[in-house]
NUVEX-394476 format. One record per residue (C-alpha): x, y, z; residue in one letter. Coordinates in steps of 0.001 Angstrom, whole numbers, padded with zeros to 6 digits, always signed. Example, Ala and Ser with C-alpha at 12.3 -4.5 7.8 and 13.67 -1.06 7.14 Angstrom:
# NUVEX-394476
+012300-004500+007800A/+013670-001060+007140S/
END
This chain:
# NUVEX-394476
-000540+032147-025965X/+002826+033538-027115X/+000807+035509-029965X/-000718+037526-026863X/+002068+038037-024682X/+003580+040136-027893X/+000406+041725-027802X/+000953+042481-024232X/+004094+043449-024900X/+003047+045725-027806X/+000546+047833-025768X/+002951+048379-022960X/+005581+049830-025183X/+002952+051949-026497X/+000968+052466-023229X/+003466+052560-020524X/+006577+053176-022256X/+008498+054524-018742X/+007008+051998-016604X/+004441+050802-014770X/+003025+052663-011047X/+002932+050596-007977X/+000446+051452-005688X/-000135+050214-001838X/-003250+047680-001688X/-004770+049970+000926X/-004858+053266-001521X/-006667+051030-004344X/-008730+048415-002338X/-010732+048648+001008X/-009364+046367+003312X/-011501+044472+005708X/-011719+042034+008583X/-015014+039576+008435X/-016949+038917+011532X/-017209+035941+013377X/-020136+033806+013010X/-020622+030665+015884X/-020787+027002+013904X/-024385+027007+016315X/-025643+030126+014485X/-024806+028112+010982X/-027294+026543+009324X/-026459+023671+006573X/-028930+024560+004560X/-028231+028330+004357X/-027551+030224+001365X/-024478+031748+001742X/-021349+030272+002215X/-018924+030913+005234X/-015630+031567+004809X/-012910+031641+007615X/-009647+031490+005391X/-008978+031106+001630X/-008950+027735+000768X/-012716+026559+001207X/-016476+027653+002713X/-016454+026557+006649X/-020133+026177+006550X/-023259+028095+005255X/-025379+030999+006841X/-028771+032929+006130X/-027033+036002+005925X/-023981+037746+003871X/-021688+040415+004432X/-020030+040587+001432X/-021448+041030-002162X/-019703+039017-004767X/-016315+039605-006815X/-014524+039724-003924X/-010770+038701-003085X/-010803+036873+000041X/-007397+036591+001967X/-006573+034080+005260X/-005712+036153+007695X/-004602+033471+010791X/-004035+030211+010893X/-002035+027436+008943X/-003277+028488+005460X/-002560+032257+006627X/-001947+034742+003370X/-003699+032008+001116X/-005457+034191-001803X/-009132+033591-003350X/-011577+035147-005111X/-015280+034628-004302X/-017865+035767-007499X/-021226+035534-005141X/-022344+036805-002010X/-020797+035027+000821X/-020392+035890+004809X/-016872+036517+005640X/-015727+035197+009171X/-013111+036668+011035X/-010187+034868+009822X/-010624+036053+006716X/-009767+039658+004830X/-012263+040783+001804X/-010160+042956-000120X/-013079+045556-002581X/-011458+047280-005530X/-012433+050852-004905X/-012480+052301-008749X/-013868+049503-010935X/-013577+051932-013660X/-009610+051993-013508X/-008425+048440-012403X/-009878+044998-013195X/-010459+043074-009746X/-009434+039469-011524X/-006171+041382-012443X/-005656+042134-008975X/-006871+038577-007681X/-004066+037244-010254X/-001180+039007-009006X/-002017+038806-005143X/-002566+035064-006344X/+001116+034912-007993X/+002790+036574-004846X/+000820+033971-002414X/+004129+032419-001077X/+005255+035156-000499X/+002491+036352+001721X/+002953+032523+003330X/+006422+033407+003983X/+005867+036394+005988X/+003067+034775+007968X/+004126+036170+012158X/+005590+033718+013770X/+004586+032540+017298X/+001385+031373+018459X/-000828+031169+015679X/+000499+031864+011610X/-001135+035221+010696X/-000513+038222+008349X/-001888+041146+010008X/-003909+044071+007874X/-000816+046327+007788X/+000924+043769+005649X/-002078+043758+003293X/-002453+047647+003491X/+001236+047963+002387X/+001192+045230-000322X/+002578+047103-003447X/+000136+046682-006435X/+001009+047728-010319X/-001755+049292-011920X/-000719+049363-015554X/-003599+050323-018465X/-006388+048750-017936X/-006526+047521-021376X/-003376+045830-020442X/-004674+044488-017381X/-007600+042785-019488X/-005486+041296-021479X/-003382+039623-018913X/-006758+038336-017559X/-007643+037225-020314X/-005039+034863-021140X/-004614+034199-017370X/-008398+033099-017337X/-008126+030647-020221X/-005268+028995-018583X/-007696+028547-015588X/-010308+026955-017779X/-008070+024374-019493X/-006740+023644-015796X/-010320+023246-014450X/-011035+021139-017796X/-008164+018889-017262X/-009669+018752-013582X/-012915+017216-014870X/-011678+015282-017503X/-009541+013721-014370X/-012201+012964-012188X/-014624+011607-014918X/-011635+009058-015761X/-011285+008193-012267X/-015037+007271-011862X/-015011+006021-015429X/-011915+004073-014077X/-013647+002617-010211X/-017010+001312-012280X/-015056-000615-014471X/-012898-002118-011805X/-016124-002896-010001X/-017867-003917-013359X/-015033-006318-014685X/-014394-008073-011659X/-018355-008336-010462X/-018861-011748-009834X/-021222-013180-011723X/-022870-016187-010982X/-022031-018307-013699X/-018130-017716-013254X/-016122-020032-011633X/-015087-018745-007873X/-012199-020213-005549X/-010699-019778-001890X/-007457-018019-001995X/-006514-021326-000050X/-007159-023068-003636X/-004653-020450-005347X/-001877-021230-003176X/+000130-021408-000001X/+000098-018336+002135X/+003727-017839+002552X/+005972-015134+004621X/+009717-014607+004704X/+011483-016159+007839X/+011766-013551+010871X/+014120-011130+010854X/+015074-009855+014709X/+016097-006580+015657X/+019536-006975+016009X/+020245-008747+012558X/+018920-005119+011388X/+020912-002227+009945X/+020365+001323+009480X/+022262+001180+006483X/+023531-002309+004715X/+023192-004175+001572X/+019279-005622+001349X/+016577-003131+001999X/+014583-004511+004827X/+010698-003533+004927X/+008707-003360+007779X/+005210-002663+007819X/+005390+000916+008127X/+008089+001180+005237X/+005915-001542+003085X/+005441+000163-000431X/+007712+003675+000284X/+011614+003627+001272X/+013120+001483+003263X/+014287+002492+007143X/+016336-000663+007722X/+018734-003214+005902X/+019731-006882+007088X/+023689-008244+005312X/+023831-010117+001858X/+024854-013508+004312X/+021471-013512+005935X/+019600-012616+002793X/+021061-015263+000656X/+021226-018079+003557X/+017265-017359+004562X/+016184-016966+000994X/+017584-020403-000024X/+016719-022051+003251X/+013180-020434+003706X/+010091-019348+001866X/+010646-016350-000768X/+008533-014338-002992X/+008906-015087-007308X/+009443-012114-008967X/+005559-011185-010148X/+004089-012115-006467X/+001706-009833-005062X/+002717-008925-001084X/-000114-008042+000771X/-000070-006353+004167X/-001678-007851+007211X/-001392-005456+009570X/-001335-001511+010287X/-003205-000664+006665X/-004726-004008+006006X/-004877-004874+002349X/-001607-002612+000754X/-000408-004293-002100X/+002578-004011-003960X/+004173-006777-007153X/+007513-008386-005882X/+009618-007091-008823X/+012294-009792-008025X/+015248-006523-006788X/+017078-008121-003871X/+014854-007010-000742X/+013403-008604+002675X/+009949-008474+004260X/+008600-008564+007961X/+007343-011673+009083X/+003788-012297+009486X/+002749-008460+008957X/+003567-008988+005020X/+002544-012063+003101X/+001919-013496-000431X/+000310-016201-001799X/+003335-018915-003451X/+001524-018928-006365X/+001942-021543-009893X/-000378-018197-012090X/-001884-021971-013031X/-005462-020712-011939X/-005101-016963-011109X/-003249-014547-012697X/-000526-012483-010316X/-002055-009246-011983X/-005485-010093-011835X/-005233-011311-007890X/-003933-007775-007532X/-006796-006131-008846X/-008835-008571-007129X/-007048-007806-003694X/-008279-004349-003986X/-012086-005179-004084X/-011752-007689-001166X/-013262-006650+001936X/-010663-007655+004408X/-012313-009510+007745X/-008965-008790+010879X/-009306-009487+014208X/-007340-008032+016709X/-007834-004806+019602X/-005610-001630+018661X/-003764-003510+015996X/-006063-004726+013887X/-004567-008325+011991X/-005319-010284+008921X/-005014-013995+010137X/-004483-016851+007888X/-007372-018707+008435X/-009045-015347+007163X/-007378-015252+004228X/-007873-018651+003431X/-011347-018561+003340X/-011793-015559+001295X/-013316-016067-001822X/-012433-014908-005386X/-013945-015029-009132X/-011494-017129-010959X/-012653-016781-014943X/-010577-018248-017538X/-007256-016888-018250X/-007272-015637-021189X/-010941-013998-020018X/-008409-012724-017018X/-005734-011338-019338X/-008216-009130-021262X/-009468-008361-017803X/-006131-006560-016916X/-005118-005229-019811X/-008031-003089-019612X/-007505-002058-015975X/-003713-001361-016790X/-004622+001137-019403X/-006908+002889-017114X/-004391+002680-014599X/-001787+004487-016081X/-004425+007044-017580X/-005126+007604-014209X/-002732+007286-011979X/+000965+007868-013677X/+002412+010637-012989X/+004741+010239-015458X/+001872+010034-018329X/-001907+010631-019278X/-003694+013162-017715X/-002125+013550-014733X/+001028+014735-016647X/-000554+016886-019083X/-002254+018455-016111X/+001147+018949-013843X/+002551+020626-017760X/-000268+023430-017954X/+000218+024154-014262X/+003899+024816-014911X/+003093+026439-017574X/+000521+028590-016339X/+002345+029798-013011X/+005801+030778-016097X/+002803+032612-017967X/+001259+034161-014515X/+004663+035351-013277X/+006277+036485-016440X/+002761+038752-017279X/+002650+040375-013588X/+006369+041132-013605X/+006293+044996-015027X/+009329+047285-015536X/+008422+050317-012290X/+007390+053809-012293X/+008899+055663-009511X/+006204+055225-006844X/+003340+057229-006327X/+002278+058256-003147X/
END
């Protein structure tokens, strides 16, 4: 990559020695509005995508307005000034700007795409306020372009485009693990008939920490109090260190390694009690007490997350005890459980940290790509031609 940007670098020196021209979007590119199509008039089956904004197709028609390579801009709503580019025919609604390079022969589309692309926010950030978000065609017409070389120009793409490939690869290689990653889950803990199953009643004693009413609650205080609407994220309220060491000697309290479990509001959140001085709601956040004698902590989380939860309850729905109690879970042997979760924590982190695997590799060649992006479309200027 840095091998190319020199090359870049070479053929601008030699190219455009004083400079590069900027030109207003309107004197290279015809600017239009699409036209608005009724969801009735849309068939599902059509051929040709509908577009409304930038982000993605709003349905399908048997007709097009547009011929392909195409930049497509939002023109109202939230995602207002988002930037695409569309390669086949496709109907344009009337949301949505199709910006046509006029001279082909002078200036590479992509190139343009790519730098309208790298000055997106800024487009977002001069969205008109009031009513609806919108950036109105005067804003596009007067959008200041550089038009260096065109050799130059493919070259940028170039590079540019092979970031975009190793991004969409990444992409892929993401979504293969995480399907790769749900049929194991499903596969290792199918239960088969021959393995041993139990009631969660068997495992242990459903156990909650003693209530907690409002006014022994902080806003700010020593022990981070979690409510079911804070269970798993940060923590809105905080009860003293006297309450939290009298209640957690007097009354039931989770082992470091227990897996809470929400019963209400999102039935079936889990999260591992990692034994840091904390306090849960009554009732809406349980755990099983459990001696890891027949069930592994880990592997009852895994399990947890294949359960299908039976709550009763109107608005608020709620997981009962005598619900849980009767559910039912595979219990194989525990060293058969061990391997079990060692193979779903490698897939997990492959997955799902951000701070490793894929994920992180993928978050790298973003950054890397929108340095590379901005760094290639930032030329030295030409006094402007009118």
């Amino acid at each position: 990559m840095v091998h190319n940007h020199s090359k870049i670098e070479k053929l601008i020196t030699e190219l455009c020695p004083n400079g590069v021209e900027l030109f207003d979007l309107s004197k290279i590119a015809k600017i239009t509005i699409g036209e608005f199509i009724h969801k009735n008039k849309q068939n599902p089956n059509g051929e040709y995508p509908v577009f409304n904004g930038g982000i993605s197709k709003t349905g399908y028609y048997d007709e097009f307005n547009n011929t392909g390579n195409k930049i497509i801009v939002s023109a109202r709503g939230a995602n207002a000034g988002f930037v695409n580019k569309i390669s086949k025919p496709y109907w344009a609604g009337n949301s949505c700007y199709t910006i046509d390079i006029v001279d082909k022969t002078k200036i590479d589309w992509i190139f343009v795409f790519y730098y309208l692309k790298n000055n997106q926010n800024k487009l977002i950030g001069e969205q008109q306020k009031g009513g609806i978000p919108a950036v109105s065609k005067k804003q596009m017409e007067n959008l200041k372009i550089p038009v260096p070389p065109l050799t130059i120009q493919e070259e940028i793409v170039k590079i540019l485009d092979s970031f975009t490939e190793l991004e969409a690869e990444l992409e892929a290689e993401l979504e293969a693990r995480k399907k790769q990653y749900k049929y194991y889950y499903k596969k290792l803990l199918k239960v088969d008939e021959d393995v041993k199953k139990i009631t969660l009643n068997e495992v242990g004693k459903i156990s909650m920490c003693k209530r907690i009413f409002k006014n022994e609650t902080l806003a700010i205080g020593d022990i981070p109090f979690y409510k079911i609407g804070t269970f798993g994220k940060k923590p809105n309220a905080f009860i003293s260190q006297e309450i939290y060491d009298e209640y957690r000697k007097k009354f039931s309290f989770p082992k470091k390694g227990d897996v809470l479990l929400s019963a209400s509001g999102t039935i079936g959140r889990r999260v591992i009690y990692n034994g840091e001085p904390a306090y849960f709601q009554d009732s809406n956040i349980i755990w099983i007490d459990n001696d890891e004698s027949k069930v592994l902590n880990k592997f009852l989380y895994y399990v947890y997350a294949t359960v299908e939860w039976k709550t009763e309850g109107g608005t608020i729905q709620r997981l009962y005890n005598d619900n849980i109690k009767k559910i039912k879970i595979p219990a194989p042997p525990l060293t058969e459980q061990e391997k079990i979760v060692s193979i779903l924590d490698k897939f997990d982190a492959l997955v799902n940290d951000i701070s490793i695997g894929l994920p992180a590799e993928l978050k790298a060649r973003k950054q890397q790509y929108e340095y590379y992006r901005g760094k290639l479309l930032t030329f030295k200027q030409k006094e402007y031609a009118k």
